[in-house]
N, C-alpha and C positions, 0 to 999 in steps of 0.2 A: 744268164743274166736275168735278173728279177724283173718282173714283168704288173707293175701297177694297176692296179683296177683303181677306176676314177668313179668320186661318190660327189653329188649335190646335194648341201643341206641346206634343209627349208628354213627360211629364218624365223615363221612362226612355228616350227617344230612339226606340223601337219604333215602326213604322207601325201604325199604324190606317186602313183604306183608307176609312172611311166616314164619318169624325168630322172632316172637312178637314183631316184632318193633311198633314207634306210626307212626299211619298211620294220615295225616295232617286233619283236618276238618274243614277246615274253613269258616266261615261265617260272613254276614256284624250286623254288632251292630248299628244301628243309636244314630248320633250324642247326639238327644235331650235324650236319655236313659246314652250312654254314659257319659254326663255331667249335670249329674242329682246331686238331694244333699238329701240324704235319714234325716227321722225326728228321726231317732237313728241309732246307729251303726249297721253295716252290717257283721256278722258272716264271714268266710271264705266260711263255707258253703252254708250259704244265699247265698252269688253270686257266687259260680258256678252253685248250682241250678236255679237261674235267669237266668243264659249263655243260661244252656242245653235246660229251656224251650223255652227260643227265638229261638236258634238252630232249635228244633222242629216242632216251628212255621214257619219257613221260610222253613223249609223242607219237609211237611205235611198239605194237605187241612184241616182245621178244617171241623166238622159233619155241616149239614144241621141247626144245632141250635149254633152252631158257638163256639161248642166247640172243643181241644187240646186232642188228647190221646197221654200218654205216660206210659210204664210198669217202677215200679219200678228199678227192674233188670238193664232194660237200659239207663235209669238216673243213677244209681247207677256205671254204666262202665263207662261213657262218662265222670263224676266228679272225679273218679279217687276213690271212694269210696271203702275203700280197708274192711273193715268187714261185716258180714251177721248183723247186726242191723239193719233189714226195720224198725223197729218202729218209730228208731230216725231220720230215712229220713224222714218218714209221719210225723214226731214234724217239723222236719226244714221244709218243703214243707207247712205246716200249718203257721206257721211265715211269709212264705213269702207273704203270702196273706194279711198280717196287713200293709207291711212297705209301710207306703204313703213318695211319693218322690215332689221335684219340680223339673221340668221340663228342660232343655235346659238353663242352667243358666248361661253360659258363652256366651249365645248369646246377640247380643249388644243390646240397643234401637231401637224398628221400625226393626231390621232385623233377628228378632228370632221370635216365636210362642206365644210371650209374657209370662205373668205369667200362668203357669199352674201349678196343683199341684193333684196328685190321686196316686192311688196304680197301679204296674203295673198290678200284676193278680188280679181283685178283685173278681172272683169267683173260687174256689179249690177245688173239691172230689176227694176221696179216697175211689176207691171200690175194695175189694181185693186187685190185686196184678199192680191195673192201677191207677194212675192219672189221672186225668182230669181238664184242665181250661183254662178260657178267659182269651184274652187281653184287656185291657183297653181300650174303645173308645176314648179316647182321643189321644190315642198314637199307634193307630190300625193299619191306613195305612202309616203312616211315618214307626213303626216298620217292617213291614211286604216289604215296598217299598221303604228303604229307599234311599234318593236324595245324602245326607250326610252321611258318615258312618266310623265305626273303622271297619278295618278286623281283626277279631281275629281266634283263632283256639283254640278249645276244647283240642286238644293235646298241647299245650302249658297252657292255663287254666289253667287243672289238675295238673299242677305241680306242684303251687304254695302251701307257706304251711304257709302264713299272708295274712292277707283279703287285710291290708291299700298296699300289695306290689300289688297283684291281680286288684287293685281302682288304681293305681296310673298307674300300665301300661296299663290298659284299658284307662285312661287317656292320654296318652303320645302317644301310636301306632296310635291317631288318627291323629297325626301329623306327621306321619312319613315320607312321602312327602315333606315334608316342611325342616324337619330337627332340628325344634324347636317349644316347644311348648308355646301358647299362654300365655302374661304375667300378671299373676292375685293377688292378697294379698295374701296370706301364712296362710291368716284366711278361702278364701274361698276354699281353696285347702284343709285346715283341716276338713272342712265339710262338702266336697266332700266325702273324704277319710273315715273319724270317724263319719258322723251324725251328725244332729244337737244338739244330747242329751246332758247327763250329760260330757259323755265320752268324746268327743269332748272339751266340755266347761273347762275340769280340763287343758288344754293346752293352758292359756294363754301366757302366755311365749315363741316366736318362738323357742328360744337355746334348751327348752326340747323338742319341738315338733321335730324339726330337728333330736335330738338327740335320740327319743324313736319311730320317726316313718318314717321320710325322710328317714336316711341314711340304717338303715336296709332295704327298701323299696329296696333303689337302689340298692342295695349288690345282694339281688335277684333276681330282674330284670336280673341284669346283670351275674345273673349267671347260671339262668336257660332258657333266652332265646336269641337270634341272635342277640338281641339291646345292643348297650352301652348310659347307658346314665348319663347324670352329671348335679347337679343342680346348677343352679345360681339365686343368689340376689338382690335385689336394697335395698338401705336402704337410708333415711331420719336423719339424722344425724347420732345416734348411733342404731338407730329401722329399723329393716328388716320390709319393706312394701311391696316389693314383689317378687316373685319366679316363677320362669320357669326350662325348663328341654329339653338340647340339647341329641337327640336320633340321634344314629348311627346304621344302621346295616352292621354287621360282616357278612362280605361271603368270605368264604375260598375258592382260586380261584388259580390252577394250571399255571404255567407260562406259559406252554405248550397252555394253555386253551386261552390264549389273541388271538383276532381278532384285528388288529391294521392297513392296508391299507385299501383305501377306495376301493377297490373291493372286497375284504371280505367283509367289512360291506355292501354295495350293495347288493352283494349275498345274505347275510343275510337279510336283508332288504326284497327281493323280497319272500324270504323263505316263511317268516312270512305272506304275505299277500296274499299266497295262503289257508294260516289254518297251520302252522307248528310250533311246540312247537319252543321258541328260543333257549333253551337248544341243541334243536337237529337239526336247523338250523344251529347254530354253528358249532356242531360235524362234520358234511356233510361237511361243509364247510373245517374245516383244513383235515378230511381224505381224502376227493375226489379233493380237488382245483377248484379255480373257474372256472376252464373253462370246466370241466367236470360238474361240477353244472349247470351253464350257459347254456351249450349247454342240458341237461336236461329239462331245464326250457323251453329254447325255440321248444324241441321236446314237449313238456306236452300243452304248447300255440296253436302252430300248432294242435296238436288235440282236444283241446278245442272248437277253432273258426272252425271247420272242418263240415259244415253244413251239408253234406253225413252222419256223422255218428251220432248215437245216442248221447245225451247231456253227455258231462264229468263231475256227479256230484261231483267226489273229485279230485279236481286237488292234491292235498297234495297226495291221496293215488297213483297217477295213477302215480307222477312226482318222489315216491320212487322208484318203478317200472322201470322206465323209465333210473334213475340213477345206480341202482346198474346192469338192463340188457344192460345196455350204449346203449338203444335208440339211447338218443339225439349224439352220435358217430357217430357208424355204420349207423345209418339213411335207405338209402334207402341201405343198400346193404342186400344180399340175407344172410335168416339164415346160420349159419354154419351147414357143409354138417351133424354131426354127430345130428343135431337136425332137421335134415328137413328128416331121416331115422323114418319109426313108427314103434319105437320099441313094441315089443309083452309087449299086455296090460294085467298088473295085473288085478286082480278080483277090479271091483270099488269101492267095499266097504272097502276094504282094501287101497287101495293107498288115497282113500277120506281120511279114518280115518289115516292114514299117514302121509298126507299133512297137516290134520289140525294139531295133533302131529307136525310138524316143524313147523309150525304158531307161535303154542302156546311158544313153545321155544323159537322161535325166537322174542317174543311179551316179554318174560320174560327179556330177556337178553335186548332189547331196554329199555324198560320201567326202568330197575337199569340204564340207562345212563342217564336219564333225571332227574332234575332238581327236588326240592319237589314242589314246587309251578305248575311246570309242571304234576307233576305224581300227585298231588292233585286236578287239574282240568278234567285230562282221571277218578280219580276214583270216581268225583261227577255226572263225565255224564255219566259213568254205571251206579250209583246207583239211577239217576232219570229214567234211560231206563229199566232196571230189574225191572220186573213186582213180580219177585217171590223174597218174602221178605228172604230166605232162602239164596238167593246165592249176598244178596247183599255182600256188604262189612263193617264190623260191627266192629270199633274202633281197638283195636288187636288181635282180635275173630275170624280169616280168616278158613272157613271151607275150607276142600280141595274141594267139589264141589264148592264153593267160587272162588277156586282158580281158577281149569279150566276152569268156566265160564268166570273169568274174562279176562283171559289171550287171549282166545278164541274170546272173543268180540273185546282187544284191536288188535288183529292183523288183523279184518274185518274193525274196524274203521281206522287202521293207512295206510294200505296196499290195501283195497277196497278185492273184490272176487277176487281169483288167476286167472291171464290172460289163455289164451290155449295155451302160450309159457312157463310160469309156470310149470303147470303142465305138460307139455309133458319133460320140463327140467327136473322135479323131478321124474319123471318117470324112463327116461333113467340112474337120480343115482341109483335110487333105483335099476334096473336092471345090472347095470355096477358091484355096492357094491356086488351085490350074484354070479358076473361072469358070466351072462350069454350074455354078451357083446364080 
């Protein structure tokens, strides 16, 4: 009997790592895969499983013989695979190694890769409870490096529940930049979508193709992810010849939330190009205003270029610092008298584990402000820094040593080492809070 895994979703879209929400995974898909045209139709399953193993592959050195490992287990969370059947995933994983595709087929004359045509995995084992496999040489280092690419996300994927809707906005995100996608026949978009097979082929007629495969396609799209999108047609007297598909994304965005003079966006501006999420460039911005930003900015520069003292290698972490102890204000004036007193010092292992205790807190409650696309880029670059596979962070799987570590990381990456005004600051609460102040 099939066995549900239960997912909470955020109604502003934000991760929450610890309330099973989906935590974002995003990764690049190259174009010439993307706009491939498989030689039968493609299961729902077939390509998620083709996602997870790209995923993998961009995620994971292959062995010395240039093969892919993956546990079924973890295919089977990342696909959204809700029952204990491994068998029927080692049937579909076996499949996918048959389906030969062609290549990059909306690329023009002279500026695509030309005709190509192969399988993407042409080799698959299955030993116990691992997969195993290559990618195609053909498509090895474009896959692996790609120039051109869809950014998709496995938590988006998995939600789908039609393959042709799964094909069609793999299809469309590649454009999403653009705001529209390229304009092609409605024949080659059908076998994009259905394969060259039979299945494909009973759809001559564009009214039924529309009607048994476009518009549910879109219905889903648009309802289980951030895009709106709408198709359009050219037609040749009374024959639809061809079709595209104008893609929107929806971001729900607080009034409050608008940066709208040019010194906000400046400040903003300058945020970013020290390393700061925009999300939270923003935020600084309307809490603090810019001229406490600004004079920040220019206390974090000054010691930057400060050739006496050791290299500033996070200007980002040093210029939080800087802002919320108003550095760049006060400047040269002398600490306050109640922080320049050394108060009687706790035992150091206690106020260490303390300090990093408010860190983490404090790294928890940042990280729910920011952005998914933000909070999706802090939780790729733990998981390529985390050495120990236990505490990475695993789709909606968050162990609570998971948790700690992570939290613990992001507030060294966001904040750098606590300064010795820090600490001596957190000291004196911590002494004030028991009274003995």
């Amino acid at each position: 009997m099939a066995t549900k895994r239960k997912t909470q979703n955020s109604s502003a879209g934000q991760v929450s790592l610890f309330q099973a929400t989906e935590v974002p995974e995003p990764f690049r898909k190259a174009v010439q895969v993307v706009h491939s045209k498989p030689h039968v139709q493609m299961s729902l399953m077939e390509r998620k499983i083709s996602n997870s193993w790209i995923k993998n592959a961009l995620d994971r050195k292959p062995d010395e013989e240039g093969w892919w490992y993956i546990s079924v287990s973890h295919m089977g969370e990342q696909i959204g695979f809700d029952s204990n059947n491994v068998g029927y995933l080692k049937e579909v994983s076996r499949r996918v190694m048959s389906i030969r595709f062609e290549w990059d087929v909306l690329a023009k004359e002279g500026k695509g890769i030309g005709w190509k045509a192969s399988v993407l995995f042409p080799e698959v084992e299955i030993r116990g409870d691992h997969i195993r496999y290559q990618v195609s040489r053909q498509l090895r280092e474009q896959l692996l490096n790609p120039t051109m690419y869809a950014m998709l996300d496995m938590a988006v994927v998995r939600k789908f529940k039609r393959a042709p809707a799964l094909g069609l906005y793999e299809h469309c995100i590649r454009f999403e930049n653009i705001g529209q996608t390229a304009r092609i026949h409605w024949t080659q978009l059908r076998d994009i979508l259905l394969g060259e097979g039979t299945d494909s082929k009973s759809y001559q007629d564009f009214k039924y193709f529309n009607a048994k495969v476009v518009k549910p396609a879109v219905a889903e799209i648009n309802a289980v992810t951030d895009f709106q999108l709408e198709a359009h047609t050219a037609r040749m007297g009374r024959t639809v010849t061809e079709i595209w598909f104008t893609i929107v994304k929806i971001v729900q965005k607080d009034a409050a939330e608008n940066i709208d003079s040019a010194e906000e966006l400046a400040a903003v501006g300058e945020l970013i190009k020290i390393g700061m999420p925009q999300s939270e460039a923003k935020r600084l911005v309307r809490q603090h205003g810019v001229n406490s930003v600004t004079a920040a900015l220019a206390y974090t520069e000054r010691r930057a270029n400060d050739k006496k003292q050791t290299t500033l290698g996070n200007k980002a972490a040093y210029f939080r610092a800087a802002l919320t102890q108003k550095w760049g204000v006060i400047d040269e004036l002398t600490q306050p008298e109640v922080a320049a007193k050394a108060p009687p010092k706790p035992k150091a292992k206690s106020l260490q584990e303390a300090l990093k205790d408010k860190r983490s807190k404090d790294a928890e409650e940042y990280f729910k402000e920011l952005d998914p696309a933000d909070q999706a880029e802090f939780i790729t670059k733990y998981n390529h820094s985390q050495e120990i596979s236990g505490l990475r962070i695993k789709n909606n799987k968050v162990q609570k040593g998971a948790q700690t570590a992570f939290f613990r990381w992001l507030g060294q990456e966001v904040w750098g080492e606590p300064t010795q005004e820090e600490a001596l600051q957190f000291a004196t609460e911590m002494i004030a809070a028991r009274g003995l102040l």
